[in-house]
N, C-alpha and C positions, 0 to 999 in steps of 0.2 A: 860284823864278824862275830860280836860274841854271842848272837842271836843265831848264829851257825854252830857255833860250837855249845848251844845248849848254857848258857853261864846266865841268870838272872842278875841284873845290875839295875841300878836306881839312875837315872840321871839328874845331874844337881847342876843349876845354870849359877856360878859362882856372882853375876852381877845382882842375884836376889839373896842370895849367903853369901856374903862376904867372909866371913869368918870359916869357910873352906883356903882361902887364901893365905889365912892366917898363921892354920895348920899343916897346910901342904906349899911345899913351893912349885906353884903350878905358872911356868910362864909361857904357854903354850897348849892351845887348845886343840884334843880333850888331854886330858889327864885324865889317867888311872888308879886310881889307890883300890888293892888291894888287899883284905884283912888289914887295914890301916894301915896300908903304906902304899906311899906313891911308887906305885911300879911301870909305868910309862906318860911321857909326855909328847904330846903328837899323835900320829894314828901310826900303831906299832905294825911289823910284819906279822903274818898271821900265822907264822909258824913259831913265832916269837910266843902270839899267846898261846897257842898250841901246847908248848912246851911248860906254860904257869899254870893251865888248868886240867894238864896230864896227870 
């Protein structure tokens, strides 16, 4: 979805960085952080991001 809506993102596999865990409470895969913060966990609705990267 964010590859539709045009948003470059990095993907980060948390069991090779642990220390994204540390910083974010991500109990559920993927998690979102956003300008440093966790703004979804799980796969959000797309009108959901829709509305974050408006």
């Amino acid at each position: 979805m964010l590859e539709q809506l045009g948003v470059k993102y990095d993907v980060i596999d948390v069991t090779e960085k642990p220390e994204y865990l540390e910083k974010y409470p991500i109990f559920m895969a993927p998690g979102l952080v956003i300008d440093g913060k966790l703004e979804f966990t799980g796969i959000p609705k797309k009108t959901d991001l829709e509305k974050k990267f408006s």
